[in-house]
C-alpha positions in Angstrom: 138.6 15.7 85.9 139.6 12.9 88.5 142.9 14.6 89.6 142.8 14.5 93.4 139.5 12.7 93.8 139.7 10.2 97.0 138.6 6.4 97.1 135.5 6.5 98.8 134.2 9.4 96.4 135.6 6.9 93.3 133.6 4.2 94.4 130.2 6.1 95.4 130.6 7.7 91.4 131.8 4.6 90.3 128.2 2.5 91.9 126.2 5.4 90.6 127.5 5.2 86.8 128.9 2.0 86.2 125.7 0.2 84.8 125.2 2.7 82.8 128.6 2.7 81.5 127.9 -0.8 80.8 125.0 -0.3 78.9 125.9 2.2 76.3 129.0 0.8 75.9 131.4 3.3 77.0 133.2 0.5 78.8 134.0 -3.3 77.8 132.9 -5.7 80.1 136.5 -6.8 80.6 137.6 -3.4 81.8 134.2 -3.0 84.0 135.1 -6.6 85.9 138.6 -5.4 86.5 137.2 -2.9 88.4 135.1 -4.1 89.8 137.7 -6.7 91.2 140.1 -4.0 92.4 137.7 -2.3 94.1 136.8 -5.1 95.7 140.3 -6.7 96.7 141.2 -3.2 98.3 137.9 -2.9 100.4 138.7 -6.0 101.4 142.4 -5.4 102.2 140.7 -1.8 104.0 138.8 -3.1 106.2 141.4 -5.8 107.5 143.8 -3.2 108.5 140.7 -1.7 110.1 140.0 -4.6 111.6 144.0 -5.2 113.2 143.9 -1.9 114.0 140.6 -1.9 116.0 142.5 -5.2 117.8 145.0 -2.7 118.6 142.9 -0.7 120.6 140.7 -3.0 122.6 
């Protein structure tokens, strides 16, 4: 059930099951790369704002 579940709890499940995923083939590699893409554009686009933010503060 993934109704309600957060990002940063996504991801951590996501890192712990994906190459497993992978390997039995309950995922295409297609679909596992777009993940793994979006993940990693909004961690990028995180920790920007985290970063202006921080500038904010200073």
């Amino acid at each position: 059930d993934m109704k309600g579940i957060n990002y940063p709890s996504f991801v951590d499940w996501w890192n712990q099951h994906k190459n497993r995923f992978l390997l039995k083939g309950n995922i295409s590699k297609s679909t596992y790369t777009q993940i793994e893409e979006t993940l990693k554009k909004n961690y990028n686009i995180l920790s920007y704002t985290i970063d202006k933010i921080k500038e904010l503060f200073k």
